[in-house]
Backbone bond lengths (Angstrom), bond angles and torsions (degrees), N, CA, C in turn:
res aa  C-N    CA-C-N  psi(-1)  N-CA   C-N-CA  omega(-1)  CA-C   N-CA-C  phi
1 X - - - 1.435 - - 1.524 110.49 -
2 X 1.439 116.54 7.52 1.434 127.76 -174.97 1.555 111.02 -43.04
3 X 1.616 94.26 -58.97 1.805 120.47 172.91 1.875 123.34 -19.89
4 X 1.765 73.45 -68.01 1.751 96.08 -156.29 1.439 105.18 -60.31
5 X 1.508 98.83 178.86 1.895 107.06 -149.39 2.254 78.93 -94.47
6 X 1.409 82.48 162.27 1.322 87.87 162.67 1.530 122.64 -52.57
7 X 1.466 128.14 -59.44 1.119 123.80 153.41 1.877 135.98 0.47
8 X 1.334 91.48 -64.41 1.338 95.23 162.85 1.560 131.84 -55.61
9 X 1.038 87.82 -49.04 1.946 96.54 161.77 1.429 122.76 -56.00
10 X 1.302 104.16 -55.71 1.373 107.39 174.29 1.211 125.28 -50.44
11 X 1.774 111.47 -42.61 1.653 107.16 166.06 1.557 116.20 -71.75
12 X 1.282 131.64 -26.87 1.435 119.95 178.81 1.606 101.06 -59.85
13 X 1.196 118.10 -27.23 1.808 116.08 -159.71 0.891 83.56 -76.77
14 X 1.803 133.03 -79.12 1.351 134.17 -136.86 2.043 93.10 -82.24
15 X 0.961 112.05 44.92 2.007 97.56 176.66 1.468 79.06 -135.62
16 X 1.335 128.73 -25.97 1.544 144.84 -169.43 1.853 105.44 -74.07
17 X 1.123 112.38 -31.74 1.728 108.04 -135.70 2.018 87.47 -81.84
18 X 0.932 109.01 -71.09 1.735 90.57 -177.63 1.373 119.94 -39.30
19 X 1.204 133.68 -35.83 1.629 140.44 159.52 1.766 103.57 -38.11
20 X 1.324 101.20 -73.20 1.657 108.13 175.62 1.501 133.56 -66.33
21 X 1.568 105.11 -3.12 1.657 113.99 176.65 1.445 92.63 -93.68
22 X 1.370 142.10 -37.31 1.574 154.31 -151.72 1.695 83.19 -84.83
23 X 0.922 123.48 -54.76 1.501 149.04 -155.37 1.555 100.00 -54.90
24 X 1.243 109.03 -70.00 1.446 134.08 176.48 1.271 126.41 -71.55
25 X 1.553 119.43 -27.58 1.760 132.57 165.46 1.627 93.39 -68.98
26 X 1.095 112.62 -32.15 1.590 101.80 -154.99 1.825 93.16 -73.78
27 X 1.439 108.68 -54.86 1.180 125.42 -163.15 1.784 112.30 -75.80
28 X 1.220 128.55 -7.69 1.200 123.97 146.54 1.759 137.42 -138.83
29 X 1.512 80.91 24.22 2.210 109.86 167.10 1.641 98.98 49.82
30 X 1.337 137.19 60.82 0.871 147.94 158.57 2.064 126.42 -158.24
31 X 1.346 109.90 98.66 1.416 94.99 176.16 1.741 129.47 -30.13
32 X 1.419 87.66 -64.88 1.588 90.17 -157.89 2.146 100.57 -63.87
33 X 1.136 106.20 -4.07 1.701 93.73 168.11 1.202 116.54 -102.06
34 X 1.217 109.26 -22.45 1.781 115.07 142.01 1.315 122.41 -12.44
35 X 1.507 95.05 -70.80 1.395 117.20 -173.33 1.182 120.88 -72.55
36 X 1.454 130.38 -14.67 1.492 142.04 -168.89 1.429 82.73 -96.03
37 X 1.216 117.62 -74.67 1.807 128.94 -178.38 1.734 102.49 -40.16
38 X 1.081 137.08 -32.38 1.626 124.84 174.34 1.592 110.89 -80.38
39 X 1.513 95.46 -24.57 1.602 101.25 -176.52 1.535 118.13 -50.45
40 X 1.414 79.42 -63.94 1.605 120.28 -167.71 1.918 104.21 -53.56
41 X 1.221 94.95 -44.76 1.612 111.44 -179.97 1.244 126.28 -60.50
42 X 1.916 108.74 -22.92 1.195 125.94 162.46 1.147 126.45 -66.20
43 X 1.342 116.07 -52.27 1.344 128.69 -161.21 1.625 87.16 -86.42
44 X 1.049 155.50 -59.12 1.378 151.17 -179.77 1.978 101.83 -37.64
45 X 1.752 96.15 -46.90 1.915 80.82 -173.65 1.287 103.15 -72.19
46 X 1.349 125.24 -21.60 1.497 119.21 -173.51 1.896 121.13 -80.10
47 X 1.197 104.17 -26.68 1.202 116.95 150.95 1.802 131.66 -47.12
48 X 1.964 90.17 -56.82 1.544 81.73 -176.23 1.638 105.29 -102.91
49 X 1.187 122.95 27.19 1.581 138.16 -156.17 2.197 100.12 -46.79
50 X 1.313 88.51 -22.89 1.753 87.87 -177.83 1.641 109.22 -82.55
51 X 1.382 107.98 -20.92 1.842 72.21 171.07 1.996 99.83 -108.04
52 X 0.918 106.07 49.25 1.612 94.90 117.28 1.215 124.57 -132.25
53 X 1.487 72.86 158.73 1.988 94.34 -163.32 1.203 120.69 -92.47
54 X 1.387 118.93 -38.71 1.320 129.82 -178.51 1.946 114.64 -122.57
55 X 0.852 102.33 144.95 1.975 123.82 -168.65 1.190 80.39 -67.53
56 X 1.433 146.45 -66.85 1.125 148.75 -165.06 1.673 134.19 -63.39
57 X 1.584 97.00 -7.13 1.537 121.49 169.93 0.931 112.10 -91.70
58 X 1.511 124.90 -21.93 1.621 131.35 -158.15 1.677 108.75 -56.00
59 X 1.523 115.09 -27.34 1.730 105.95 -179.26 1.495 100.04 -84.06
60 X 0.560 130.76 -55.77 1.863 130.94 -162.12 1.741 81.07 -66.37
61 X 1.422 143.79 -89.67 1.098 135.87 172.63 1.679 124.51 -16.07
62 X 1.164 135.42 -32.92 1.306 154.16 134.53 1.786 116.31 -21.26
63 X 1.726 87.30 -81.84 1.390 97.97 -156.28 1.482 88.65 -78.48
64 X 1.130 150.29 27.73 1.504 134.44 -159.86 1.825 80.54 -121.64
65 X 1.681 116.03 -48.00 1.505 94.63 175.94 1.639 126.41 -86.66
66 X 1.171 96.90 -8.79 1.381 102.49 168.95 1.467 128.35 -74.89
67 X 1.554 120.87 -2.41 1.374 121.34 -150.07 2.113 67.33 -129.02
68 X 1.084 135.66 -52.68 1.301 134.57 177.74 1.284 97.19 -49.40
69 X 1.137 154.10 -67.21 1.366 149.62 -164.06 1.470 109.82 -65.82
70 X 1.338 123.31 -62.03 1.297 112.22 138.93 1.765 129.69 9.17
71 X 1.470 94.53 -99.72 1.373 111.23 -177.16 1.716 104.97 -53.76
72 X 1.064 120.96 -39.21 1.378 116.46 -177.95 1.546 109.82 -74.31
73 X 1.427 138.95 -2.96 1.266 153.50 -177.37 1.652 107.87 -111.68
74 X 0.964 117.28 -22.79 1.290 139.39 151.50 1.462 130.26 -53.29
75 X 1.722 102.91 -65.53 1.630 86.98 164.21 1.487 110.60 -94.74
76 X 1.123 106.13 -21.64 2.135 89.36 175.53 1.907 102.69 -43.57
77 X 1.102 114.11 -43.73 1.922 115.51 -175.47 1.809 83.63 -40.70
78 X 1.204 114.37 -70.28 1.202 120.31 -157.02 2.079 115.44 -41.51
79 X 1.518 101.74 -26.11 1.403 92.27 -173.57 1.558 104.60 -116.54
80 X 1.284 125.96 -19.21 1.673 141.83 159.32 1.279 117.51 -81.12
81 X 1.192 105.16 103.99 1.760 122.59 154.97 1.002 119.10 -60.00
82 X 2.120 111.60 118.58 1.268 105.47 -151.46 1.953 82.64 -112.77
83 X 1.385 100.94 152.66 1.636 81.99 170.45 1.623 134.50 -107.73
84 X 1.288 151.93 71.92 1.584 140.86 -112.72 1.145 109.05 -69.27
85 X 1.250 117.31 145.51 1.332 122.79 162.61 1.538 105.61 -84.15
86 X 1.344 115.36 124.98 1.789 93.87 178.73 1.735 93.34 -94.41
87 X 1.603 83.22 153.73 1.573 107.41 177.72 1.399 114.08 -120.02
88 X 1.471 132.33 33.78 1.318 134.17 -158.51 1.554 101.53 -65.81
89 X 1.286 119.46 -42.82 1.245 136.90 -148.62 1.893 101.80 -91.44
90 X 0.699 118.63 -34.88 1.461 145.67 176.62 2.163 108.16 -44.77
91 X 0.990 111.91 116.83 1.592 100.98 164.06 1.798 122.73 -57.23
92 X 0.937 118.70 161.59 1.493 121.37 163.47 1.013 93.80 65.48
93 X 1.430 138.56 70.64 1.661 143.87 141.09 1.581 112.38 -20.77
94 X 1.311 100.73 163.44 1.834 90.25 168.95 1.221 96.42 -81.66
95 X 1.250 112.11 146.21 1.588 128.73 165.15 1.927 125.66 -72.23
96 X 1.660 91.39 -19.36 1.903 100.13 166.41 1.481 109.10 -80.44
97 X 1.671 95.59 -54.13 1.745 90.85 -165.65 1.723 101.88 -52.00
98 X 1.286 126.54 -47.76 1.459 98.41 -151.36 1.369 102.32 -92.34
99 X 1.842 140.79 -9.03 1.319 120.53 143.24 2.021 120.57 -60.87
100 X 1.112 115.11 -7.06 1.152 100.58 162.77 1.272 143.77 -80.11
101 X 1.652 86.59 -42.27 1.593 109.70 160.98 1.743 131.31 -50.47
102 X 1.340 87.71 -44.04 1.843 104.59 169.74 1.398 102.46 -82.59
103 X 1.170 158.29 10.03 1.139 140.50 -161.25 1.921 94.39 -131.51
104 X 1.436 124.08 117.26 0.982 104.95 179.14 1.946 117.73 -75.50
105 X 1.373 104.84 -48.02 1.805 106.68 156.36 1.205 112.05 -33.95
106 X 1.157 128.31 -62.61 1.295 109.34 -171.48 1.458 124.16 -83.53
107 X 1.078 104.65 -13.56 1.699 110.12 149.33 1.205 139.16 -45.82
108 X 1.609 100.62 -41.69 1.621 101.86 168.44 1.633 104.35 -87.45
109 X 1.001 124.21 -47.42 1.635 109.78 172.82 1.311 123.80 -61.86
110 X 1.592 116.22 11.92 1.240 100.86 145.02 1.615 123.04 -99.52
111 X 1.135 99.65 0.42 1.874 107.62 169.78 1.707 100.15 -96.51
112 X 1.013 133.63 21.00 1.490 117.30 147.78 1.608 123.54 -80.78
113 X 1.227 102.92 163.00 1.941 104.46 -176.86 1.754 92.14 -72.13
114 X 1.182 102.36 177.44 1.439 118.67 -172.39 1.757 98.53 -58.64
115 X 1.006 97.55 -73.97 1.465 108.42 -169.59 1.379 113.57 -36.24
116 X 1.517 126.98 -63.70 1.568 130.98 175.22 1.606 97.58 -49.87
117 X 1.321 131.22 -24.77 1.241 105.94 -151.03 1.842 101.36 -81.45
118 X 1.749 90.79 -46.81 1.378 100.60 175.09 1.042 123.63 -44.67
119 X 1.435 125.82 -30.88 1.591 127.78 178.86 1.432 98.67 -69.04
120 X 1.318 124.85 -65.46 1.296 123.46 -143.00 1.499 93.53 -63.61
121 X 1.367 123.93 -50.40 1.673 125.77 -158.84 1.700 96.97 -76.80
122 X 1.667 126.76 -21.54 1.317 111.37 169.68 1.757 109.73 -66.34
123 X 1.225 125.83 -63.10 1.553 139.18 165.21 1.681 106.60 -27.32
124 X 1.343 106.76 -78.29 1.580 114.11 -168.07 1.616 114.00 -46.91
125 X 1.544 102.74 -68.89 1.353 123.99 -153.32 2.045 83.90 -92.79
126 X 1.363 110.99 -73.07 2.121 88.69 -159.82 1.775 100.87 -82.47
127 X 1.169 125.28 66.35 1.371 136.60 -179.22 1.383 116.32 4.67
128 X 1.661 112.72 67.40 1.297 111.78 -161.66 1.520 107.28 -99.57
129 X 0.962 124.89 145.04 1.624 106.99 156.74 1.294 121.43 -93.81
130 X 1.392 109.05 165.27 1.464 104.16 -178.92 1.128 147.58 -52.62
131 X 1.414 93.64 -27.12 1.720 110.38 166.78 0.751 114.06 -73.42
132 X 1.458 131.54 -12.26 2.000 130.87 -167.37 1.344 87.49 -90.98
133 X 1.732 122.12 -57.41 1.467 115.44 -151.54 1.591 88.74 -75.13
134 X 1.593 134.78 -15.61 1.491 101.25 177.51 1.227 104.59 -66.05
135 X 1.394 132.42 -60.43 1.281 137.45 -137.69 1.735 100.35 -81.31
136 X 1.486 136.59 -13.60 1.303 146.78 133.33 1.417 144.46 -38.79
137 X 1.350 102.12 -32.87 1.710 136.84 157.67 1.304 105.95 -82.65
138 X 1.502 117.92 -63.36 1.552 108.25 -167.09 1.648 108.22 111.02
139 X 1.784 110.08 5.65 1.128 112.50 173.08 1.636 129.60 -106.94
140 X 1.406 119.60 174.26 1.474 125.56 174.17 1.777 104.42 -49.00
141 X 1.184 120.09 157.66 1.627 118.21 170.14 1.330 102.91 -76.07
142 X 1.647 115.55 -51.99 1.281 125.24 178.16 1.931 103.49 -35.03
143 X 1.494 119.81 -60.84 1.716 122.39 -175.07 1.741 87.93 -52.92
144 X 1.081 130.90 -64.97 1.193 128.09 -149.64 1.417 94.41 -50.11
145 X 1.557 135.03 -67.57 1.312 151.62 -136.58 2.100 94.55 -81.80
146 X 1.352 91.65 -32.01 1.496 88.85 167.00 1.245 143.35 -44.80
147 X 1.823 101.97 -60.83 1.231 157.05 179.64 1.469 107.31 -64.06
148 X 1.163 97.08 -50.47 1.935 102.87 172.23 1.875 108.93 -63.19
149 X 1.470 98.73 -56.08 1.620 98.13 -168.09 1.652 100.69 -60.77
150 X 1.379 124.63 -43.77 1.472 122.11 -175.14 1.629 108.43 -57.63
151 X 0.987 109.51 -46.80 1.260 108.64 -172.12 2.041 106.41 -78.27
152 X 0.665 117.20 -35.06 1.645 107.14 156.74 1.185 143.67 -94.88
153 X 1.617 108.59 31.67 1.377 135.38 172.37 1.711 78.18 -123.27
154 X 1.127 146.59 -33.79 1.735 107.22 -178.10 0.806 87.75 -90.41
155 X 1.811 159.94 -63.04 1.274 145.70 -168.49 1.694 115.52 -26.99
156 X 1.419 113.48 -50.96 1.191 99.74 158.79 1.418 149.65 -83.85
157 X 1.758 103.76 -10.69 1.429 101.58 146.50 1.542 123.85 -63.51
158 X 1.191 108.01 -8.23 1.589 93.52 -171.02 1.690 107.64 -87.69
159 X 1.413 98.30 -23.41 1.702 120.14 -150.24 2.151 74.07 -78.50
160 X 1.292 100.12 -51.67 1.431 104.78 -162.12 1.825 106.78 -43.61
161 X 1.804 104.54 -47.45 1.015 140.37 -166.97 1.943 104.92 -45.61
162 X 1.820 82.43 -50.71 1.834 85.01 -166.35 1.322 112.37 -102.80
163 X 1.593 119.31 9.49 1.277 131.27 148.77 1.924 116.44 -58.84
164 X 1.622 93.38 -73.49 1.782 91.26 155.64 1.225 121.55 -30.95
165 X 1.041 134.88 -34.80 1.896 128.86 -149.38 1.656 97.24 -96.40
166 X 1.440 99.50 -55.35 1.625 111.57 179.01 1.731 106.54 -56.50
167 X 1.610 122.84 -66.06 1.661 102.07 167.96 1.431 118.18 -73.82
168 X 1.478 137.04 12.05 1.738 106.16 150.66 1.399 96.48 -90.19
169 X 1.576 141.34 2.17 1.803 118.72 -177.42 1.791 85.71 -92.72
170 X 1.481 113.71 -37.86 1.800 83.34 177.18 1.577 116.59 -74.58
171 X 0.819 100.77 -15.28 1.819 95.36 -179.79 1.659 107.38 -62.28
172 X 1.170 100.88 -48.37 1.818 129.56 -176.28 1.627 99.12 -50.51
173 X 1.441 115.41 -51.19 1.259 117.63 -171.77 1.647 122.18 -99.15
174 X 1.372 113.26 22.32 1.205 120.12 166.35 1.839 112.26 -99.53
């Protein structure tokens, strides 16, 4: 894709960007970092726009820096104390937080580390196979196939977890 005019790029991005905002809400349960994370993802493909090679790589080439930026926004949460602004009062809620919040599945995949999460929501949610999300990551199949089973053995400890909690509060309340 060394060749082609800027133009061309620009339409693969912008035919791309609701794919990659869905992509990125899913993968760190907040719109508006969504939106920083699609930003950011732009200007990074437009930067390195020469190694891709082919028009036809452009999604896996896409989601491979978008899901890295991601994950790297992911664990920075983990060591930066963020402080919230609450917006209760505010129109136009985020549209992740409160399907996440209501959603018990996706509740626990939002308590996975970056890495499990990306697998599971590439597999589950953009119908990837494993070989796509390795070669999309840039990893072994074996890490991928890892990463998947770990991360849906705590999903179901957790699922197990808030099954327990819900029958000891009815037990509690009889």
């Amino acid at each position: 894709m060394q060749h082609r005019g800027d133009d061309d790029l620009t339409d693969l991005i912008h035919a791309g960007l609701d794919r990659a905002y869905r992509l990125a809400g899913l993968l760190l349960g907040r719109g508006p970092d969504a939106e920083d994370v699609v930003q950011d993802a732009c200007v990074r493909a437009w930067q390195s726009a020469g190694s891709l090679r082919e028009r036809s790589a452009f999604t896996a080439w896409f989601d491979r820096i978008l899901v890295n930026i991601c994950r790297d926004r992911i664990r920075r949460r983990g060591r930066i104390g963020f402080v919230g602004i609450e917006d209760h009062d505010q129109p136009g809620a985020d549209p992740f937080e409160g399907v996440l919040a209501s959603d018990a599945l996706l509740r626990t995949i939002g308590r996975l580390d970056a890495d499990e999460r990306a697998v599971v929501v590439l597999h589950y949610w953009a119908d990837l196979p494993l070989a796509e999300i390795a070669s999309r990551l840039g990893w072994r199949l074996g890490t991928v196939k890892s990463r998947l089973h770990r991360a849906l053995e705590k999903m179901r400890d957790e699922q197990r977890r808030e099954e327990c909690a819900l029958s000891a509060g009815k037990v509690a309340s009889r």
